[in-house]
C-alpha positions as CSV (number, residue, x, y, z in Angstrom):
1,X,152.3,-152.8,129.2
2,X,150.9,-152.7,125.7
3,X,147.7,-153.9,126.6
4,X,147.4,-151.7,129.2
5,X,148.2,-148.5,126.7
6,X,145.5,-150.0,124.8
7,X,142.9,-150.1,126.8
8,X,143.7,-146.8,127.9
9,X,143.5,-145.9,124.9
10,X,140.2,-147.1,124.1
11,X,138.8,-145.8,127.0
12,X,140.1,-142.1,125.9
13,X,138.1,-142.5,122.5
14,X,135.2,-143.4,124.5
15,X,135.1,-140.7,126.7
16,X,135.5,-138.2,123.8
17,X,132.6,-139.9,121.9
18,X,130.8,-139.6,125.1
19,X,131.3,-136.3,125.5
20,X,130.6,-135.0,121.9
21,X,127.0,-136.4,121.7
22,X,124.7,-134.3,121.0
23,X,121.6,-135.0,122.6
24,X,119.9,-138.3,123.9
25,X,117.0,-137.2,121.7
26,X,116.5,-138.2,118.2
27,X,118.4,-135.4,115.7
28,X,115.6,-133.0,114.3
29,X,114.3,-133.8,110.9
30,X,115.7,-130.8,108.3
31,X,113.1,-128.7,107.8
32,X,114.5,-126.3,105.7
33,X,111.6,-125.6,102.7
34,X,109.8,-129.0,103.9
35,X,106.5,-126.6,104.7
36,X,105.1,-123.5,103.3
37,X,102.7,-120.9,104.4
38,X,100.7,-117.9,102.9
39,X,98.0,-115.8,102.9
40,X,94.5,-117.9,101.0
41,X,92.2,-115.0,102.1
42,X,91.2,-112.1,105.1
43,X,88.9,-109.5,106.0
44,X,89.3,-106.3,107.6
45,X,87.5,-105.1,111.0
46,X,85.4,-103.0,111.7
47,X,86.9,-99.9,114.2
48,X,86.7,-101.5,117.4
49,X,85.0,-104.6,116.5
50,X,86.5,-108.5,116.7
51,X,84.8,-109.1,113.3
52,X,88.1,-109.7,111.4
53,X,89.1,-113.4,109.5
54,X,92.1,-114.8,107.7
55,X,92.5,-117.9,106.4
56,X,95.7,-119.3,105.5
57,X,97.3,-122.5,103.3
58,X,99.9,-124.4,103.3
59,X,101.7,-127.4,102.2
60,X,104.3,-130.1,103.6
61,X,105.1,-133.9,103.4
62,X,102.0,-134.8,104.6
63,X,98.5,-133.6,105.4
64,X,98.4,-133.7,109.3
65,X,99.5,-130.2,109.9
66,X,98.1,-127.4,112.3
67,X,98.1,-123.7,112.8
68,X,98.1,-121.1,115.1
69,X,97.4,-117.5,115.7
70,X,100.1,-115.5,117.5
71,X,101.5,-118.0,120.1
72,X,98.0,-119.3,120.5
73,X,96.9,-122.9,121.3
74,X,96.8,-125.3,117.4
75,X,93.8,-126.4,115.6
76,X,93.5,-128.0,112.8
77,X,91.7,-125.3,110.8
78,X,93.6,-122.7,108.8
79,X,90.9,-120.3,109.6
80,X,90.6,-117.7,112.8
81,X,88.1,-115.5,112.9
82,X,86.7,-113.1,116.2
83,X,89.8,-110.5,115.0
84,X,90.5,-106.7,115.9
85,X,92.6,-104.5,113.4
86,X,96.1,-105.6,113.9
87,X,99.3,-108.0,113.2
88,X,99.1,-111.4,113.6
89,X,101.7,-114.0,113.3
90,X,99.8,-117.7,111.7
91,X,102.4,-120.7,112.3
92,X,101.6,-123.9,110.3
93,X,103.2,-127.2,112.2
94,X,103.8,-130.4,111.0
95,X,105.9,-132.9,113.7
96,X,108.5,-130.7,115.1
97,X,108.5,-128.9,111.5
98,X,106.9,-125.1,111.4
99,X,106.7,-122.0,109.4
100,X,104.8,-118.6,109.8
101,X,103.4,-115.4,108.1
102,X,102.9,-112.2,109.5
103,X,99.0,-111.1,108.4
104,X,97.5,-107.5,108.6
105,X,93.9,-106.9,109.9
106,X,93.3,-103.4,108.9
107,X,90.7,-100.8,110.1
108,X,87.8,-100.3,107.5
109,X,87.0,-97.0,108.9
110,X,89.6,-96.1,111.6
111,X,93.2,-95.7,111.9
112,X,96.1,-98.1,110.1
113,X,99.9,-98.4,110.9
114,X,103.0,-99.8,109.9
115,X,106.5,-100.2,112.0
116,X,109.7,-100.0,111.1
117,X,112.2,-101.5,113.2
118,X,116.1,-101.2,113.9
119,X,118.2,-103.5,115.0
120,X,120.2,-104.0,117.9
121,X,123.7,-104.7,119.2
122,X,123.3,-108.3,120.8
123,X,123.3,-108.0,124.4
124,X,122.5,-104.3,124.4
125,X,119.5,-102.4,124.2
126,X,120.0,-99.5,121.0
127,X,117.2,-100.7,118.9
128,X,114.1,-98.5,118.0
129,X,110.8,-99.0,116.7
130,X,109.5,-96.2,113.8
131,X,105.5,-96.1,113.4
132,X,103.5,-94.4,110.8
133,X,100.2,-93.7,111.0
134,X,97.5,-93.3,108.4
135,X,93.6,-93.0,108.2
136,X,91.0,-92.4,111.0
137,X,90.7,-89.3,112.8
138,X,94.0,-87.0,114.2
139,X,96.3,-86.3,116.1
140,X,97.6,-90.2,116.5
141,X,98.8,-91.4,120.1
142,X,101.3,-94.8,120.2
143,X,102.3,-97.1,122.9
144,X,104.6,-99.9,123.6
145,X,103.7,-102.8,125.9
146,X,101.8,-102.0,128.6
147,X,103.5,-98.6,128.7
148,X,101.2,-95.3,128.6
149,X,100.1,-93.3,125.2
150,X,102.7,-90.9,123.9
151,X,102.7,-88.3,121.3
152,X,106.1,-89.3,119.7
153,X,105.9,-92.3,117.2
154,X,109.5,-93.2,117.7
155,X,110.4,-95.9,120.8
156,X,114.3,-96.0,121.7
157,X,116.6,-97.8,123.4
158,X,115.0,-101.3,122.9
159,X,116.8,-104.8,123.2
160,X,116.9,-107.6,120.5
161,X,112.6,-108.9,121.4
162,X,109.3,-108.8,119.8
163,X,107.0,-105.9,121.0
164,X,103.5,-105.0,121.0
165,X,102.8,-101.5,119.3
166,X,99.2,-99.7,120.0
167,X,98.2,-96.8,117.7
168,X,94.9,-94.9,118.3
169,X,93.6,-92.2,117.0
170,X,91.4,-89.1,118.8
171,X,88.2,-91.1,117.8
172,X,88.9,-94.1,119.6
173,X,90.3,-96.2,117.1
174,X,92.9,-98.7,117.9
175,X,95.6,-100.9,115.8
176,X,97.7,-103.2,117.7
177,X,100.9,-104.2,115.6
178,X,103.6,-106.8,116.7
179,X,107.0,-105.4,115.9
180,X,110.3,-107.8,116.2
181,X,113.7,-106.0,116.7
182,X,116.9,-108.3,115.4
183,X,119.8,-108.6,117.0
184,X,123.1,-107.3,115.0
185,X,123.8,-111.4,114.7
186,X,123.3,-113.0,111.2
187,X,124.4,-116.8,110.4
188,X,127.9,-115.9,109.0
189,X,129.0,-115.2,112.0
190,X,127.2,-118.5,113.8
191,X,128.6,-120.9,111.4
192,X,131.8,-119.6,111.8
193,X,131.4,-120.1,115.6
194,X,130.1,-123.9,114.9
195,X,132.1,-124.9,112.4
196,X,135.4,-123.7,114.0
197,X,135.1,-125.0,117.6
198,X,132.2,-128.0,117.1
199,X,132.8,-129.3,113.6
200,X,135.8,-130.9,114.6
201,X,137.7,-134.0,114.1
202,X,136.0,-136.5,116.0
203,X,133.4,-134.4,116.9
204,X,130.2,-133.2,114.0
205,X,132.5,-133.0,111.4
206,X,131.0,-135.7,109.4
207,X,131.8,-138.6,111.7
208,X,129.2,-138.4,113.9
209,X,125.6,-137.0,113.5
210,X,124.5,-134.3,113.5
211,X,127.2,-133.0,110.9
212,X,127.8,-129.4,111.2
213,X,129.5,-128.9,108.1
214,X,126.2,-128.5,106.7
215,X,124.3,-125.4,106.6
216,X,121.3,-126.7,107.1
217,X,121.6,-129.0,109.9
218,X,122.7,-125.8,112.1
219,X,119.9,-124.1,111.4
220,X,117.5,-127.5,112.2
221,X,119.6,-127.5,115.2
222,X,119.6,-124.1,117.0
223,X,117.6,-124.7,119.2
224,X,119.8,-127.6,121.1
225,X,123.4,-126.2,120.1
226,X,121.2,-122.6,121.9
227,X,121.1,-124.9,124.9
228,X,124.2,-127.0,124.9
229,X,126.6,-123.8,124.4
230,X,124.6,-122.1,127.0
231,X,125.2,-125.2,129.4
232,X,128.8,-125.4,128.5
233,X,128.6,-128.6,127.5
234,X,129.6,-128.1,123.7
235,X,131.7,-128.1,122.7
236,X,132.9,-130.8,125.0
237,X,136.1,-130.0,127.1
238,X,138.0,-133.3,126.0
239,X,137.7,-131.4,121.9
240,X,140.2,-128.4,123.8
241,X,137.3,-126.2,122.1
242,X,135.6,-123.2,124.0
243,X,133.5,-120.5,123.4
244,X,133.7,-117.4,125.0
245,X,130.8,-115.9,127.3
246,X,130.3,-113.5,123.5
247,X,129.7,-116.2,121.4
248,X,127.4,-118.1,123.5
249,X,125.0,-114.8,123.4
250,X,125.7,-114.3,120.0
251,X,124.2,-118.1,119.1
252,X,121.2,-117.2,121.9
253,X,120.5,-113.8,119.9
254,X,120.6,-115.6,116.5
255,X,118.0,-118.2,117.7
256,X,116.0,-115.4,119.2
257,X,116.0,-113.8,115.9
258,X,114.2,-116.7,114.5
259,X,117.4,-118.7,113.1
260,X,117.8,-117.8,109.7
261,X,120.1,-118.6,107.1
262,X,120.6,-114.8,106.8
């Protein structure tokens, strides 16, 4: 009879270890301030012309890091030339590390623009996007998307997403400026959801890897705790642990944002 309640026993622990493991895949390296990014140089466009460059630099553990331009394909050069007046967003990678800057192309001789952007409820759609428009030749006309030209500089009702924002003025003249509305979620609230329901005896609180006690390793980790809490799969059902249908959008809308320690 004992040996039997031991081996039951065992098996329990088992199937709880099983259950609270992360991911078959090797745990992330923590990247937090491994690589840097910033601006080295640029040059401005011409109105309407793709004669714009930047050049960027940037520094990590070792030298075989690449770069690219707005969700473009990487190269190894830190220089992208062939650009209009507008926003673009340079990501330096290094393994599965990465870091970006957002870089301005201005108009030499046409119209300019900044946004401003507020944020939105997770899960709702109460954001808005504020332009201001300087230079060139008036009155100004803005867009969102693919949507149509409007007089009105203001856009409404947008959800937690990164948009495209075209101003142009009455000669022509165009700036195209990518605008990121943040969810209402900031990390306070995702480390309490972590380390309440998944750093858990047993379970990455420091006895098994990744441990999410740790700032840090949450934040190297969003994007698999994104998927596993999306999945229902963590926490694991044998912890007596659950999240509720709130929390696992606030953890998507958080890693949306960018996952910052914010």
């Amino acid at each position: 009879m004992k040996k039997l309640k031991l081996i039951s026993a065992l098996f329990f622990i088992c199937l709880v270890l099983w259950q609270c493991t992360f991911e078959t895949e090797p745990v992330p390296d923590n990247c937090t301030g491994a690589l840097t990014i910033a601006l080295q140089t640029k040059s401005d466009a011409s109105c309407g012309a793709t004669d714009g460059t930047i050049t960027v630099m940037a520094s990590g553990t070792s030298t075989d890091l690449t770069y690219a331009i707005s969700g473009g394909a990487p190269q190894s050069s830190p220089t992208f030339s062939g650009l209009t007046a507008g926003a673009y967003i340079i990501t330096v990678f290094e393994g599965d590390c990465s870091a970006e800057i957002t870089v301005t192309i201005e108009n030499q001789n046409g119209v300019n623009a900044t946004t401003q952007a507020n944020i939105s409820e997770c899960g709702s759609n109460n954001g808005s996007i504020s332009v201001s428009a300087v230079g060139g030749v008036g009155p100004y006309e803005y867009k969102i998307g693919s949507g149509a030209f409007q007089s009105a500089s203001t856009f409404a009702d947008l959800a937690p997403n990164t948009y495209q924002v075209t101003v142009k003025d009455a000669g022509g003249c165009e700036v195209i400026l990518q605008t990121k509305v943040l969810s209402d979620v900031d990390f306070g609230i995702i480390k309490s959801i972590v380390q309440t329901t998944c750093a858990v005896s047993g379970c990455h609180n420091g006895s098994q890897s990744p441990n999410f006690t740790s700032d840090s390793n949450i934040i190297s980790n969003a994007t698999n705790i994104r998927a596993r809490t999306g999945a229902k799969t963590m926490p694991p059902q044998s912890s007596g642990q659950s999240l509720s249908n709130d929390q696992i959008s606030q953890i998507a809308c958080w890693v949306a944002d960018g996952a910052s320690s914010n």
